[in-house]
C-alpha positions in Angstrom: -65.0 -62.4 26.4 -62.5 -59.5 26.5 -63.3 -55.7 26.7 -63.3 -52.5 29.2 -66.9 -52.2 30.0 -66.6 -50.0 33.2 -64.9 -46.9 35.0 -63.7 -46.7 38.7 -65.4 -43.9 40.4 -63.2 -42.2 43.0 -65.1 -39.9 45.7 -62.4 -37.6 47.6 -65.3 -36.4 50.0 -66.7 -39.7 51.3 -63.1 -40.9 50.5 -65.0 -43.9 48.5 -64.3 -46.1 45.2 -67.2 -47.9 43.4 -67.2 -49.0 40.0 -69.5 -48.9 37.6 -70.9 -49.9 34.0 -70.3 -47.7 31.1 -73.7 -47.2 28.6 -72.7 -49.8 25.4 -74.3 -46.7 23.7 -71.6 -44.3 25.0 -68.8 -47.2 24.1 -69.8 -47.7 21.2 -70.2 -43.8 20.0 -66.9 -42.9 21.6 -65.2 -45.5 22.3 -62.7 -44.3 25.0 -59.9 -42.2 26.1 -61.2 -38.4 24.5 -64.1 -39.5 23.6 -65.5 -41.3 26.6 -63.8 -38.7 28.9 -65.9 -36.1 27.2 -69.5 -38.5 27.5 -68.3 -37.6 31.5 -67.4 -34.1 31.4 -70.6 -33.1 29.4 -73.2 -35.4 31.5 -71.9 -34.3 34.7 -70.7 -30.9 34.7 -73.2 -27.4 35.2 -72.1 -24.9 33.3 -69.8 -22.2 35.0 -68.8 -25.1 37.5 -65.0 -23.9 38.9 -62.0 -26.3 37.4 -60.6 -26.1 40.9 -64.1 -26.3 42.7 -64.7 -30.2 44.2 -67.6 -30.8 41.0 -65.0 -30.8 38.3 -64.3 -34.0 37.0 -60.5 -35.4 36.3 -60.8 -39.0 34.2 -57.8 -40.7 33.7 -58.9 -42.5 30.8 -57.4 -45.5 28.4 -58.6 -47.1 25.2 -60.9 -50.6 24.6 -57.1 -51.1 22.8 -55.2 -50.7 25.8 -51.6 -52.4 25.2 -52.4 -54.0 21.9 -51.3 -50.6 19.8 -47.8 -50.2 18.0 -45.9 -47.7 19.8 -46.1 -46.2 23.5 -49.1 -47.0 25.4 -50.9 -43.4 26.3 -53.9 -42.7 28.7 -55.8 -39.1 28.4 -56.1 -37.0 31.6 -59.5 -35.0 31.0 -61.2 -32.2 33.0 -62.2 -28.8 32.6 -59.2 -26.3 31.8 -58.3 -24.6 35.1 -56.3 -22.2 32.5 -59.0 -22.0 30.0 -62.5 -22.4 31.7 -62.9 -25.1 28.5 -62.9 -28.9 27.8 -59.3 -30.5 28.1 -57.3 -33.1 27.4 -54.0 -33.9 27.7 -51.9 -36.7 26.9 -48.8 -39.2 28.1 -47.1 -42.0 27.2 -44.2 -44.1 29.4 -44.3 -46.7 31.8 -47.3 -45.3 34.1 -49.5 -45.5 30.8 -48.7 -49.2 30.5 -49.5 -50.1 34.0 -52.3 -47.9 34.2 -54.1 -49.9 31.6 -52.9 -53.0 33.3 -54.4 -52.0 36.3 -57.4 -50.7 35.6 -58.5 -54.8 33.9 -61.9 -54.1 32.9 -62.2 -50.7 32.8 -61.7 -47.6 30.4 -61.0 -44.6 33.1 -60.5 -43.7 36.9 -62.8 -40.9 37.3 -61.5 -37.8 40.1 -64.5 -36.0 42.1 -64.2 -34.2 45.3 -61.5 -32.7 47.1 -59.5 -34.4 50.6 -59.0 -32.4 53.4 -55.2 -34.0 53.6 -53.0 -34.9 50.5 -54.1 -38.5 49.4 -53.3 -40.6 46.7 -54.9 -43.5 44.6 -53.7 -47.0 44.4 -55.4 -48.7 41.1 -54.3 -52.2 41.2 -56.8 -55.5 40.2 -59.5 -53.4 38.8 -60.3 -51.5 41.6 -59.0 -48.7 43.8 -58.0 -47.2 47.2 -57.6 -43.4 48.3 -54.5 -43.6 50.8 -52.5 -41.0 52.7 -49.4 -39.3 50.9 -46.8 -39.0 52.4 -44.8 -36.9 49.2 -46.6 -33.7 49.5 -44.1 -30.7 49.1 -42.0 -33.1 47.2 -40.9 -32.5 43.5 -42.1 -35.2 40.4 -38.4 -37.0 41.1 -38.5 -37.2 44.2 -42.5 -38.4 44.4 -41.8 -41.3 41.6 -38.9 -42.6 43.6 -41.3 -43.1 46.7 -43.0 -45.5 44.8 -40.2 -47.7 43.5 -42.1 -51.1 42.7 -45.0 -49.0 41.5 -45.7 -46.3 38.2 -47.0 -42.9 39.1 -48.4 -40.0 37.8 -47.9 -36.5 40.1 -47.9 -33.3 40.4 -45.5 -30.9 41.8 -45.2 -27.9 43.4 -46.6 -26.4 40.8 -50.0 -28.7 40.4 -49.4 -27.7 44.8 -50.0 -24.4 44.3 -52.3 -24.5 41.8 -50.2 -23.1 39.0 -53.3 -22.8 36.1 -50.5 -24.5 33.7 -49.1 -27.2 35.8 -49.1 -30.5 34.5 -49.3 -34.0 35.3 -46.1 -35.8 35.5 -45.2 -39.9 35.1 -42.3 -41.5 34.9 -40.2 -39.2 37.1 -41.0 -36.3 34.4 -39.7 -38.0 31.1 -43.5 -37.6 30.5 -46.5 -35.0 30.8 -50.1 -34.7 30.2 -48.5 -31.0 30.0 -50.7 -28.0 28.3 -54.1 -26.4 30.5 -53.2 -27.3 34.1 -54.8 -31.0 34.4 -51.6 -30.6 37.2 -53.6 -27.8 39.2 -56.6 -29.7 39.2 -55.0 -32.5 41.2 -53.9 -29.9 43.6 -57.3 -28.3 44.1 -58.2 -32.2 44.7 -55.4 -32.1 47.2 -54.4 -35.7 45.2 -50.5 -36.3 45.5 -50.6 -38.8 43.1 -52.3 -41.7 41.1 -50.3 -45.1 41.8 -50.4 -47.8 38.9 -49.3 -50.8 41.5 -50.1 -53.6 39.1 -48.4 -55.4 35.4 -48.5 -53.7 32.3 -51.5 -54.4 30.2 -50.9 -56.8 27.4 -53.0 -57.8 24.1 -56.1 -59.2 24.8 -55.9 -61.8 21.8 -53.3 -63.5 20.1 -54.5 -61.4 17.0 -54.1 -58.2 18.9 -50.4 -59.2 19.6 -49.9 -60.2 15.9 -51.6 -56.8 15.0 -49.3 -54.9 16.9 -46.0 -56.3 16.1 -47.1 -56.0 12.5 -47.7 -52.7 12.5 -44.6 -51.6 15.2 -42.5 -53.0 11.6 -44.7 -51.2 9.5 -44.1 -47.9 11.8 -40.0 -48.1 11.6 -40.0 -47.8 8.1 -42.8 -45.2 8.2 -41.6 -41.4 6.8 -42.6 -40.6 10.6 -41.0 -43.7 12.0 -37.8 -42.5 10.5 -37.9 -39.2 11.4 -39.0 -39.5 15.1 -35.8 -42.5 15.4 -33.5 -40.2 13.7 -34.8 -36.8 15.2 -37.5 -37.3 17.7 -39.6 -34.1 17.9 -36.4 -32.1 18.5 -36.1 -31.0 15.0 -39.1 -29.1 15.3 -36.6 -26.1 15.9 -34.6 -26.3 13.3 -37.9 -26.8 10.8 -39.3 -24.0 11.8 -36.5 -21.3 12.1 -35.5 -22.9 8.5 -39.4 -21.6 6.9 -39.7 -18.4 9.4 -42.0 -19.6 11.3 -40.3 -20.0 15.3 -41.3 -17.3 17.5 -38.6 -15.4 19.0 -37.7 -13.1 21.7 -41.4 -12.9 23.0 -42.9 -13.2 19.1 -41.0 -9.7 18.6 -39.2 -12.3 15.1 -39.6 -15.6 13.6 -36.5 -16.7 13.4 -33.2 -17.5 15.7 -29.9 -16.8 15.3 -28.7 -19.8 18.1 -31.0 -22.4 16.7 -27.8 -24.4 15.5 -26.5 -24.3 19.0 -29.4 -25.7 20.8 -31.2 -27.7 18.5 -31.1 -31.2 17.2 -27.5 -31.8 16.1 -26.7 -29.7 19.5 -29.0 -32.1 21.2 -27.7 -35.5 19.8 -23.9 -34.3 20.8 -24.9 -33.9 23.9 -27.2 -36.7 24.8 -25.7 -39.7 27.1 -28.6 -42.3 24.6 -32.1 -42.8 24.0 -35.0 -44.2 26.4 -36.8 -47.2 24.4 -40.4 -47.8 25.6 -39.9 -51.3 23.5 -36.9 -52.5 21.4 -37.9 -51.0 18.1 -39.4 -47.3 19.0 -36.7 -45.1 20.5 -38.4 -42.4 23.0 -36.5 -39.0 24.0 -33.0 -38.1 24.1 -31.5 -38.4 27.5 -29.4 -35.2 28.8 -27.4 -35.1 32.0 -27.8 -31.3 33.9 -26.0 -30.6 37.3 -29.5 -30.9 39.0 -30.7 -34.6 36.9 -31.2 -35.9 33.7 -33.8 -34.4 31.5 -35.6 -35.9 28.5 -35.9 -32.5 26.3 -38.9 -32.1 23.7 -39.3 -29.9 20.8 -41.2 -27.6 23.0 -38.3 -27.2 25.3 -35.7 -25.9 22.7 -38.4 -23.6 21.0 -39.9 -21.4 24.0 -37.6 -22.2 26.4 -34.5 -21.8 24.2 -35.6 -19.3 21.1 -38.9 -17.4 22.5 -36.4 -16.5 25.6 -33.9 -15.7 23.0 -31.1 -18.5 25.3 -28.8 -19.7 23.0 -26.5 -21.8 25.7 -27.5 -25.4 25.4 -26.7 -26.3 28.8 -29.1 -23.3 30.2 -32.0 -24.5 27.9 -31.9 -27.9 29.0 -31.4 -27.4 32.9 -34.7 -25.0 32.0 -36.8 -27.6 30.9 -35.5 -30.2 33.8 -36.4 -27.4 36.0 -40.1 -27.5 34.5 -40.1 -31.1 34.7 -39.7 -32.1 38.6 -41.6 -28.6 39.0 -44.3 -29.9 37.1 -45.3 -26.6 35.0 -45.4 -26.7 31.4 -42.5 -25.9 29.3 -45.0 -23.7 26.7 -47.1 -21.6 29.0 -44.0 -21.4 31.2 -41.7 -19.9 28.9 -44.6 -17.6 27.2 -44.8 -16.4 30.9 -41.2 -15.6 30.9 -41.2 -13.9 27.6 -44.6 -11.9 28.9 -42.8 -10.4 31.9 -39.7 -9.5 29.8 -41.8 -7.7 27.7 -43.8 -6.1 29.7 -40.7 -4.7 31.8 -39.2 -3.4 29.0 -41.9 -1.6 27.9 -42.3 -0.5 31.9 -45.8 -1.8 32.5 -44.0 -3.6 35.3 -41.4 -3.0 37.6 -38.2 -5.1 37.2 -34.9 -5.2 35.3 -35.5 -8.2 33.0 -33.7 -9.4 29.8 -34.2 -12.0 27.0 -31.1 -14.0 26.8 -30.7 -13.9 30.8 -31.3 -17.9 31.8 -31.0 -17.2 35.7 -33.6 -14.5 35.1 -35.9 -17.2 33.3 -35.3 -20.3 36.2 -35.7 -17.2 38.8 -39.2 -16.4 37.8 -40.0 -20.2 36.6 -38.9 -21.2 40.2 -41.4 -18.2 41.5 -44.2 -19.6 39.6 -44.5 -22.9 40.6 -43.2 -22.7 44.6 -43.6 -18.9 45.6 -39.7 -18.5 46.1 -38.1 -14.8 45.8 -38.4 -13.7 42.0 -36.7 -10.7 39.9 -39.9 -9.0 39.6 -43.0 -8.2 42.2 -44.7 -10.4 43.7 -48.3 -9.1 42.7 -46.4 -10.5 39.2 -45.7 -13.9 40.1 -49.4 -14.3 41.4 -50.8 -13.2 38.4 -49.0 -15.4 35.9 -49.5 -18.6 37.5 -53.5 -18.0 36.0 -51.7 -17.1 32.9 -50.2 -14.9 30.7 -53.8 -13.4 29.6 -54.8 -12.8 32.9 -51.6 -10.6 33.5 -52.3 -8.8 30.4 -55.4 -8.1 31.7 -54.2 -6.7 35.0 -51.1 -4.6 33.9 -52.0 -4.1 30.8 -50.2 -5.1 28.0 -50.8 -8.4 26.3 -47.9 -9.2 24.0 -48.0 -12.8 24.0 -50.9 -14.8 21.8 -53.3 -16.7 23.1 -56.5 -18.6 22.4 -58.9 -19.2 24.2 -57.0 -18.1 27.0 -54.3 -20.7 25.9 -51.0 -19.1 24.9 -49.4 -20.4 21.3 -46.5 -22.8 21.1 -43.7 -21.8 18.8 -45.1 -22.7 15.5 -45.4 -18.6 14.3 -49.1 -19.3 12.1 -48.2 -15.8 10.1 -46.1 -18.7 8.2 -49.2 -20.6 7.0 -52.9 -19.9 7.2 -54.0 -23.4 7.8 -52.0 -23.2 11.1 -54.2 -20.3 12.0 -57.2 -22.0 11.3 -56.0 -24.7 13.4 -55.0 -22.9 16.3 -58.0 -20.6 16.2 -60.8 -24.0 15.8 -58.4 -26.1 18.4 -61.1 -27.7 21.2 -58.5 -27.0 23.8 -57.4 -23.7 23.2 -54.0 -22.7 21.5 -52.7 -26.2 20.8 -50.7 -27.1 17.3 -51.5 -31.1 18.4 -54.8 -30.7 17.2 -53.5 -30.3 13.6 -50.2 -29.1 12.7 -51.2 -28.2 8.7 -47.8 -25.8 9.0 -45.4 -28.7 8.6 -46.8 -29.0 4.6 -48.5 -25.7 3.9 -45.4 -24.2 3.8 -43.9 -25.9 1.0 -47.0 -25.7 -1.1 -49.7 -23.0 -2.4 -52.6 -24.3 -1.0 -56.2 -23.2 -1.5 -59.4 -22.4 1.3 -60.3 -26.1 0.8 -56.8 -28.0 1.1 -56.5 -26.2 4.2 -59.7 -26.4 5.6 -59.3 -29.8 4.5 -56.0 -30.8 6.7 -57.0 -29.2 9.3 -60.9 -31.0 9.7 -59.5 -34.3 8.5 -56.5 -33.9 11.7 -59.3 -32.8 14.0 -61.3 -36.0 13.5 -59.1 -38.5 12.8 -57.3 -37.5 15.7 -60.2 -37.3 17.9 -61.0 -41.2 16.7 -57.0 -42.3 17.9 -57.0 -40.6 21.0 -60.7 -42.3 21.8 -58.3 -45.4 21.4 -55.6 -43.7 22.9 -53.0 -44.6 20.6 -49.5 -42.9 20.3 -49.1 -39.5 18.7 -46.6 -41.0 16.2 -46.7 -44.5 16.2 -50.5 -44.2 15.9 -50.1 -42.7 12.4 -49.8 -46.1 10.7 -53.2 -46.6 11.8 -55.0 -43.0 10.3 -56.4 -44.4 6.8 -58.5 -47.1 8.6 -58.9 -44.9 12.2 -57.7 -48.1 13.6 -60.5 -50.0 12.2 -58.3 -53.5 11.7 -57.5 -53.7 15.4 -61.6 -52.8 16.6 -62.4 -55.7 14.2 -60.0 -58.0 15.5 -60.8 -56.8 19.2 -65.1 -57.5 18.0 -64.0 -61.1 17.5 -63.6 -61.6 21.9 -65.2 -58.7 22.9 -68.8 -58.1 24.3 -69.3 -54.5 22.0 -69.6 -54.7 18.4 -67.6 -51.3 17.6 -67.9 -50.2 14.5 -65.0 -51.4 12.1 -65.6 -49.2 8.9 -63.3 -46.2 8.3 -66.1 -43.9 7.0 -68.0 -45.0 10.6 -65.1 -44.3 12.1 -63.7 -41.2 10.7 -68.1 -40.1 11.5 -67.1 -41.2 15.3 -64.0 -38.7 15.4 -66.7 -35.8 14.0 -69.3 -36.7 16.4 -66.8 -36.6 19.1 -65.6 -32.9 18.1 -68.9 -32.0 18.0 -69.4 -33.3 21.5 -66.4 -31.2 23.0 -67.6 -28.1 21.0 -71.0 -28.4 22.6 -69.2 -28.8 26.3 -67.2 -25.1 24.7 -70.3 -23.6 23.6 -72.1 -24.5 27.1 -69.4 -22.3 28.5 -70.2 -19.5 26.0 -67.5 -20.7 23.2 -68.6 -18.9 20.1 -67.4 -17.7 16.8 -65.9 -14.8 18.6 -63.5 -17.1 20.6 -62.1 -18.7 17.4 -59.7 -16.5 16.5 -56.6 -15.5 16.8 -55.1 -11.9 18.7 -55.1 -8.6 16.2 -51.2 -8.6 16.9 -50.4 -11.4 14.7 -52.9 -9.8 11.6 -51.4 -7.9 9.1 -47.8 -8.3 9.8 -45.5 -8.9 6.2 -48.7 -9.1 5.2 -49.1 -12.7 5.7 -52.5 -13.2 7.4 -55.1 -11.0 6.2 -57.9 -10.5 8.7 -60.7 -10.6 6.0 -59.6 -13.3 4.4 -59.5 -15.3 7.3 -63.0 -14.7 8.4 -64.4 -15.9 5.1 -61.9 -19.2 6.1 -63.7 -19.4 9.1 -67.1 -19.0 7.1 -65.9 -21.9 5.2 -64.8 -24.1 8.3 -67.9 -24.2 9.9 -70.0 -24.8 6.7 -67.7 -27.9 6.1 -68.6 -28.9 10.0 -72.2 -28.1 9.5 -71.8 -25.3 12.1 -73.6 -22.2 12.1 -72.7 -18.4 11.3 -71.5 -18.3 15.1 -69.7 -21.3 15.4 -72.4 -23.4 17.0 -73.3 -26.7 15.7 -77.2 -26.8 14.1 -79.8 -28.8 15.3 -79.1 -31.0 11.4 -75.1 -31.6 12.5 -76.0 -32.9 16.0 -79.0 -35.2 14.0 -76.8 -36.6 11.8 -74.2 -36.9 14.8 -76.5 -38.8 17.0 -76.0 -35.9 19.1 -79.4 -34.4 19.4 -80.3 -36.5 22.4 -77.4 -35.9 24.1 -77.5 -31.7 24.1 -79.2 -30.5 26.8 -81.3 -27.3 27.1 -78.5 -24.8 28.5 -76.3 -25.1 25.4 -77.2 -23.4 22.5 -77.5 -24.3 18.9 -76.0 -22.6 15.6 -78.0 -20.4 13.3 -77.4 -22.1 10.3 -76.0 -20.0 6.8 -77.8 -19.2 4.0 -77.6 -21.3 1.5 -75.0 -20.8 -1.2 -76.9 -19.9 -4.7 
């Protein structure tokens, strides 16, 4: 028999490992990755309990389909938001993903508690684990992989080191990041250097599996997003978004960019020395030589490094973003900081000469961020962004950039499409386009209250089903009419858990497990008042009104079975097979009157 019935338990106190069985219930309700992370988080977690406190909880979780899905293998890192105070997860794919799975065997995720005295890091290999010395701390994410050469690693820098509320965690020598609500600074609080995946890639389980996946890996490369990502990768975001007026500029003072053509995705394919292929027939990232390394640039790099700094040189933007990488800080909340402090020295709320355009003034304060070096602005500055650009509004004054839920927005401008503000404002995580990213159609039709509300609940759950499994962003796609219910059927045939193998089942599984992570939100006193997005972005062109979004809210939460404040009801968590899990310190919803 075949399947990943347990988790390794990792104690940083009593500097222990033990492992132990998963519930079948909680496999088979939420299967893995998100969903199983989440089981944790909300059975083990007080409310109020301090992200960098030694309670919180960092899983490093992988799906019961671990190595038998088309595309990059992926594993979720989940905790509670350091940036946020909420649920999070964050997501990577790359070697450290594969080996991860292979070394965990039986088991779905390495659960993180405690805190070391001294920097230690974790050794899964066989199906078990050992909490060793590390020697790498004060070393960047480069220079931490390259210590462990016959291994895969995931690390922090000196960001996650000095507990930058945005750092991330970084595999593969930073081509990859579990990058957005500072999973990085948890590891830091944990005083953990790094996780070490010493043993083979995991493989199919079955013959079947393999079949499975090669099938659909054809299917995916001539797949609309199959073509796109081997023709564009995610670097064409740019250029798609300045083209409908929707990329936030120059601190969201415009919505569109003058230099786009200079560093976006033709700049980026003339420049790029090839591709990095995680298998023969899905191309990864771009590959960009800088004078400090080579950098694997995303979509988020070019858009609030490059347009929301308003830096047009191509060679600045991308030594930026290699800058973030071996830091270990993420590219978004970075560059939002950036653009906050600009702002807020030019309308004098802090001291400093700073400019958008300037790229030495960006790196400075980037630099300042993550390792405390000298920056262009105070000190008292530096210290407050690295909790975010919300928190330094709140200290100086001014609060320019959007956020929510403490999260600050990528470059997808939602005054271009209301579904995109209903996704940001109902994402789980905070301000996140991954959740749903409604913007990339909406804005080429005229759609109604329910085709948006519609994208954006069907995104949420189906998404919440694939990264349970933890398939590949893009790859994974191929799979989102069935929510991967032809591989769980083939995997029932070995495994010792019947999972459920119908679509409707399964798209009910992604809606139970949203539900879950809202009731996690809600326990931290998420309500309908968090859901929304900052009065600066209302009213402008005249392209979101405020009223009409609250009755789209209205109509969100009636879809969800969510009451007038944004709670679920005691009838959504019964039909969930949720109402045994709530416990008494998180409310429920008031539900709506019924509609005559």
């Amino acid at each position: 028999m075949v399947g990943r019935s347990h988790v390794l338990r990792a104690d940083l106190i009593t500097e222990t490992v033990r492992k132990e069985r998963v519930p079948e219930r909680w496999r088979r309700q939420f299967l893995g990755g998100k969903g199983i992370g989440a089981r944790y988080l909300y059975a083990e977690l007080d409310a109020g309990v301090d992200p960098l406190g030694p309670e919180n909880v960092l899983a490093f979780c992988v799906g019961p389909l671990a190595g038998a899905l088309p595309g990059e293998s992926r594993y979720a890192a989940v905790t509670k938001s350091p940036l946020t105070g909420l649920f999070l997860d964050s997501y990577a794919g790359g070697s450290f993903a594969e080996r991860l799975a292979g070394s965990l065997e039986d088991c779905l995720a390495l659960l993180v508690t405690g805190e070391s005295d001294d920097p230690v890091r974790i050794v899964v290999e066989d199906g078990t684990a050992e909490i060793e010395p590390a020697e790498t701390w004060g070393r960047d994410t480069v220079e931490t992989a390259a210590a462990h050469p016959d291994a895969a690693t995931a690390c922090i820098g000196p960001a996650g080191e000095n507990e930058v509320r945005y750092a991330t965690i970084a595999s593969d020598a930073g081509d990859h990041h579990a990058g957005r609500g500072g999973a990085g600074a948890v590891m830091g609080s944990k005083r953990l250097k790094a996780v070490v995946a010493a043993g083979p890639p995991a493989e199919p389980p079955t013959p079947e599996l393999a079949g499975l996946r090669e099938e659909y890996t054809d299917r995916y490369a001539s797949d609309e997003t199959g073509i796109w990502q081997a023709t564009s990768e995610t670097l064409e975001s740019i250029d798609f978004a300045d083209e409908v007026d929707a990329l936030a500029t120059e601190g969201w003072q415009k919505s569109e960019f003058g230099g786009t053509g200079d560093i976006g995705i033709d700049a980026v394919r003339e420049a790029a020395s090839g591709r990095e292929y995680p298998d023969e027939s899905v191309p990864g990232g771009f590959r960009i030589e800088t004078d400090d390394g080579e950098t694997v640039p995303r979509g988020a790099t070019q858009m609030t490094l490059g347009a929301g700094l308003g830096i047009d040189d191509f060679d600045v933007v991308t030594t930026l973003g290699e800058r973030c990488d071996r830091l270990g800080v993420d590219v978004i909340s970075a560059g939002n900081a950036v653009a906050w402090a600009v702002r807020a020295s030019q309308e004098g709320a802090i001291d400093g000469d700073l400019e958008f355009g300037d790229g030495d003034v960006a790196r400075a304060l980037i630099e300042a961020i993550a390792t405390g070096a000298d920056a262009p602005c105070d000190q008292q500055v530096v210290e407050t962004l690295r909790s975010g650009v919300d928190a330094a509004a709140d200290r100086f004054g001014t609060g320019s950039i959007p956020t929510v839920k403490a999260m600050e927005l990528p470059a997808y401008d939602p005054r271009a499409a209301a579904g995109m503000a209903l996704a940001y404002a109902t994402s789980d995580r905070g301000g996140c386009h991954r959740r749903a990213r409604p913007i990339e159609e909406e804005v080429f039709e005229a759609w109604d209250r329910d085709e948006r509300i519609t994208a954006v609940r069907t995104a949420q759950d189906v998404r919440s089903v694939l990264w349970s499994l933890v398939a590949d962003d893009f790859a994974g796609e191929t799979m989102w009419s069935d929510c991967g219910a032809t591989f769980l059927e083939a995997l029932n045939d070995e495994s010792d858990l019947s999972y459920p193998t119908d679509a409707s089942r399964l798209y009910r599984t992604g809606e139970r497990i949203w539900a879950l992570v809202r009731l996690f939100n809600v326990r931290e006193g998420v309500d309908r008042s968090a859901d929304r997005l900052p009065e600066s972005l209302f009213g402008a062109g005249g392209r979101l009104d405020p009223d009409a979004f609250e009755r789209l809210l209205d109509a969100y939460y009636r879809t969800r079975d969510w009451g007038t404040d944004g709670r679920p009801t005691a009838d959504a968590l019964e039909r969930l097979g949720l109402a045994d899990v709530r416990d008494e310190s998180t409310p429920i919803g008031t539900p709506f009157d019924p509609i005559e």
